[in-house]
Structure formats: C-alpha cells, structure tokens
N, C-alpha and C positions, 0 to 999 in steps of 0.2 A: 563630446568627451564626457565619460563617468563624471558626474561632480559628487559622487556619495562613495563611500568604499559597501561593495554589493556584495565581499567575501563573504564566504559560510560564516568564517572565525569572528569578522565585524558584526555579523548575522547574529552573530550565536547560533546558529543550526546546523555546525561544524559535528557535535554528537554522532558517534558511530557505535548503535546498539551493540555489534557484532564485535565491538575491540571493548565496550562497557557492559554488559549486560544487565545491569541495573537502571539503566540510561532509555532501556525500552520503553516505548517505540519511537524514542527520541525525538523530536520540534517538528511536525509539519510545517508547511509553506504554512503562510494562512490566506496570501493573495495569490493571484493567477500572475506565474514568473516563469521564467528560462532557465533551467540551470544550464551554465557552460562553463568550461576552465575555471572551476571554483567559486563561481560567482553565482549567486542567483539576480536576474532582471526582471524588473515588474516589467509587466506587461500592460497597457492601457486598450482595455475592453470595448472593442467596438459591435455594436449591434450587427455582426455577421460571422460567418464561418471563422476557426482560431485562427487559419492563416493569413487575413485578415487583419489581426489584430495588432497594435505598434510595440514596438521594443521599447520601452525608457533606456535611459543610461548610454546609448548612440551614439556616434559621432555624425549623423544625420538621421534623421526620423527614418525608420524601416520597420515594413511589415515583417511580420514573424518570419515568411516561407522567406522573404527574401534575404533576412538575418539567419537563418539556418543552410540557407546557399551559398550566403559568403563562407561562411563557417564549413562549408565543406560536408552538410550533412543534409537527408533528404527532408523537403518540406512536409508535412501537418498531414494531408492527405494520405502519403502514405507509410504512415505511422500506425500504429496497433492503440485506441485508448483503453488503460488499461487500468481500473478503481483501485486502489491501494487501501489497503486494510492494516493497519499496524507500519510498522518500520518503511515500506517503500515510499511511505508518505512523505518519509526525511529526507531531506535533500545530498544531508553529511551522511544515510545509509547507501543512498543510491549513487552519492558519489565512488564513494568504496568498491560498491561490490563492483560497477562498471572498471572504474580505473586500473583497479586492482589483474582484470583480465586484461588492461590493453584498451579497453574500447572508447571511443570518445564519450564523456558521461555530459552529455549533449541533449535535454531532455525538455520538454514544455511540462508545467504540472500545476492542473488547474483546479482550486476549491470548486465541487460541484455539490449540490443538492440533491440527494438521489431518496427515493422512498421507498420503502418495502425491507431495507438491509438495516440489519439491528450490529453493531460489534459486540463480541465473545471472546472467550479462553480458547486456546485450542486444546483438545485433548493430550496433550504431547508436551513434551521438554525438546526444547529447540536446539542443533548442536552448540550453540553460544551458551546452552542454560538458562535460557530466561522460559517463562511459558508465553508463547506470541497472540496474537488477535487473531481470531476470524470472525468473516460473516456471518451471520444467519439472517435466515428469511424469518420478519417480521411485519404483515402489512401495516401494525401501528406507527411503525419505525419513519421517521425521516431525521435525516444525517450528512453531515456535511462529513465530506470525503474525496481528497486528492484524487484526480484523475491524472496519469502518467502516458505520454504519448513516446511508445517508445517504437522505433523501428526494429525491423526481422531480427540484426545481431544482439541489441541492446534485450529483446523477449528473450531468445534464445538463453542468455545468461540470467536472467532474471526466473524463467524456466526449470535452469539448473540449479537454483540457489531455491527453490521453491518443493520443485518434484525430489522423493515418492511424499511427504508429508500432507500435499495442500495438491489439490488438483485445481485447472482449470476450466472455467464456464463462461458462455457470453451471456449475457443478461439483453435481455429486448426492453426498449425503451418503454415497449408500450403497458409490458408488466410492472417497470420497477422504471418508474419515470426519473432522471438523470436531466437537471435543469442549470446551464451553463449558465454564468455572471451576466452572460450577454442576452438571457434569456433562451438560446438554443435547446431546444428538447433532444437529447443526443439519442439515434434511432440506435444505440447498442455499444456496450462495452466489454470488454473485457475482466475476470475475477478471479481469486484465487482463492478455494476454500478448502479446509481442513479434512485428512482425509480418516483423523483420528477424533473427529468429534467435537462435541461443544460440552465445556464443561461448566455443569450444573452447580449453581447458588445450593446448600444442602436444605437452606430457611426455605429456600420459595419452591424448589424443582425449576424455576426458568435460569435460563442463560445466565450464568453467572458473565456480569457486565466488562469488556475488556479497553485497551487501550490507555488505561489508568496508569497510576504508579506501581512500578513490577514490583518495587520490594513490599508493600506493602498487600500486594497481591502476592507472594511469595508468604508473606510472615502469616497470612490470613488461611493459605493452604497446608505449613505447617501444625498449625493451632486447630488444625481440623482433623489432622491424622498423625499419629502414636507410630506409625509406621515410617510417613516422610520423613518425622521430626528423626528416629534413627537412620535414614537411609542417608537424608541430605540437611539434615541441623546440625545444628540449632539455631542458626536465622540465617536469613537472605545471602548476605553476602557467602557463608559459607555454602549454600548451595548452589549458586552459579560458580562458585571456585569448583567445585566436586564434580559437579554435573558436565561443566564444560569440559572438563579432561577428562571424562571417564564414556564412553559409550554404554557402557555397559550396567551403568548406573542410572544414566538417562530413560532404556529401555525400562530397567527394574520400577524406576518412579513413574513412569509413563505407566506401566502395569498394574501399578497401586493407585492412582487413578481410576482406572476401571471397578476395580475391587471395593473402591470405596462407595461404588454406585454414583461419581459424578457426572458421569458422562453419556452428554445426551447425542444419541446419533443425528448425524448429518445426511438427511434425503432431499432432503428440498430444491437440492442446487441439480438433482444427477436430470432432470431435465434439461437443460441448459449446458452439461456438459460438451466440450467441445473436441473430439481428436479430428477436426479435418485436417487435410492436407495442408490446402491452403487458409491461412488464416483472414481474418477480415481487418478490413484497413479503414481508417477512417471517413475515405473517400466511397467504401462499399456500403456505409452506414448513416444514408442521408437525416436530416432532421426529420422528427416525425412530425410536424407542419409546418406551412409556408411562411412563418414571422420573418425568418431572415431575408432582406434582399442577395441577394446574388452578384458579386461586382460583375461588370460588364466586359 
C-alpha cells in the first residue's frame, strides 16, 4: 500500500508549462519513476533491462512490465525511448498534454546520462509564448536528461504537439552514448529538434544556453532588441500574454529573431532523422554491450 502521497500536487511537479508559460519547462523527474493516474512511483533500479525494474509504492513488489500490465498498458519493450528536452521532461506537462486527449498518461521516465547533446533556445515562439529548448550536437556536452518510454498512441500525440516546429531523430548509442542508472548503454533513442534553429548568445556566437528561467530568458531577449521590446514589451509576462493569443505576432517575433542574426541553423541532427514507417521499440534497440544479465 502507498505509504507516501506520490501525487504530482504532493510532488510539486503538478506545473503545466502549457496553462503557465512562465513556468517553462517546468520540474523534471529527478529519479527513475512511473507516471500513472497522477502519481509519479520511484522506481528501484536494478542492474538489468527497465522492465526489470521494481515499482515502490505497491501493494506487493512488482516489476515494472508487470505493474504496466496490471494497469492495462503495454510493457517497456514495446515502447518508443524517447530523450525529452525542455517541458516533456515534466511530469505535470506530460500529464496534460496525454490526458487532455483521452489517453492513459501512463509513462516510465528515466534520468539518463547521454553525451554529445548540449540544451538551447529554440528559434521560434512556441504557441503557449514561451521560447522552448532544444538540442544541439555538442561532443563536449554531457547532460542529464529524462528518457520518456512512450507507446505508438502516447508518440503519436506527443508528435502532434511537437510537428511542424521540432522534427524527429533517433540518435545511435554508439554516437551519443545514453547511460542508464542501471548502467545500461541504451543502443538508441529517440529526439526532438528544432526546425527553426538554435538561438545564438549575441556575446559569444554559441548556443545561447536553455532550459533555465523563461522569464528571465525572455527579459534578456527583450533587452537585446528595440524591435521585441515593441512588438511583445515590455517584460515577460506581457509577452507570453500577446504572444499566446496572437499567431500572428508569434510568427512576426519568430521573424525578428532571424533579423537579429541570432539564429544558428540546425544540421547536425538531419542525419539521424527518422520518417520510417515503422518506428523502433525499445526491444529493437538492444544495449550496446553485454553488462546487463538477462532474466531467465
């Protein structure tokens, strides 16, 4: 039986970027947990594959697949792992956007280690008004960042809340190594990056750094253009208020961005791009070596 209240609200990770926009990119997980019916469940990390791994908070000990079985949703295997950059990180985003459609927001979401990915701006004003994260490829970079195991319906809508803005890629372990709690090398994941660019520090020319506090990354993009500060000032709050209700104003700041010369294009990922058909499941995506045993 629960003995801890595991609600979002108890949490504090209840934060929903998408009804706050100032609130970007709202609380990750910070341990390897279960979101279901509002609750997130740690999980206790065992040296083998995530389905594998135990439930806390139970009314008898259960492995994850067979906690996701009771629950009426398909096991680990055949799931999509998919690195979260910005807001899907949040537990109270990814409750929303899933529940919001209907669908069980039924999710595993695991702190991983991955190298090579640095977090950025995105070139773009997101329909909430906030400007969101993306990745870029940086070999110096190592970063801890939510891995989301989501099944066909759960991508599908996650897809939708993503596409035309951010395109999808799967990254190869063997490029951008992805190092699970349990030590698993995860042989590939799934990402979502920017299809409008990364926006440039104007001090340095690199990646102006994301993930941070939106309004203070909003007040810092203001203060840098005579243009934003009329189009969507004079501070923060007033331009998620504008920005979100207006399309047509989000395009015009999205456009002054460019003009300003912040924005650095995004190439790095278009290898790794992926439109197949079928997508890759977790079970298609063995570990790239043998440390983990194998139950029997």
């Amino acid at each position: 039986m629960t003995t801890k209240d595991r609600s979002l609200q108890a949490l504090g990770l209840d934060d929903v970027p998408a009804k706050q926009p100032l609130t970007y990119p709202g609380r990750p997980t910070t341990e390897p947990s279960l979101l279901t019916g509002g609750e997130l469940l740690q999980l206790d990390v065992r040296p083998l594959r995530l389905g594998e791994w135990y439930v806390e908070e139970r009314q008898e000990q259960q492995r994850l697949d067979e906690a996701l079985a009771d629950l009426g949703q398909v096991g680990t295997g055949h799931r999509h792992p998919v690195i979260a950059v910005g807001s899907n990180a949040s537990p109270g985003q990814v409750a929303h956007k899933l529940t919001r459609l209907g669908i069980p927001a039924t999710v595993p979401m695991v702190p991983v280690r991955v190298h090579g990915i640095g977090v950025g701006c995105s070139g773009h004003i997101s329909p909430a008004g906030y400007v969101a994260g993306t990745p870029y490829v940086d070999p110096r970079a190592e970063t801890t960042l939510v891995v989301t195991w989501l099944d066909s319906t759960q991508l599908k809508a996650v897809d939708d809340t993503e596409f035309p803005d951010y395109r999808r890629a799967i990254l190869p372990g063997d490029a951008f190594a992805m190092t699970m709690p349990s030590g698993e090398r995860l042989g590939g994941a799934y990402i979502y990056f920017s299809a409008h660019g990364v926006l440039a520090d104007p001090a340095t020319g690199q990646p102006r750094p994301g993930g941070g506090d939106q309004a203070q990354l909003l007040a810092a993009l203001l203060a840098g253009s005579a243009r934003l500060r009329e189009l969507l000032g004079p501070d923060p709050a007033t331009w998620v208020r504008r920005a979100g209700a207006d399309r047509a104003l989000r395009e015009r700041g999205t456009l002054v961005f460019g003009e300003e010369g912040w924005v650095l294009p995004q190439t790095d990922f278009l290898p790794y791009v992926d439109d197949a058909s079928e997508l890759r499941l977790y079970d298609d995506l063995p570990p790239l070596d043998d440390s983990l045993p194998r139950r029997a």
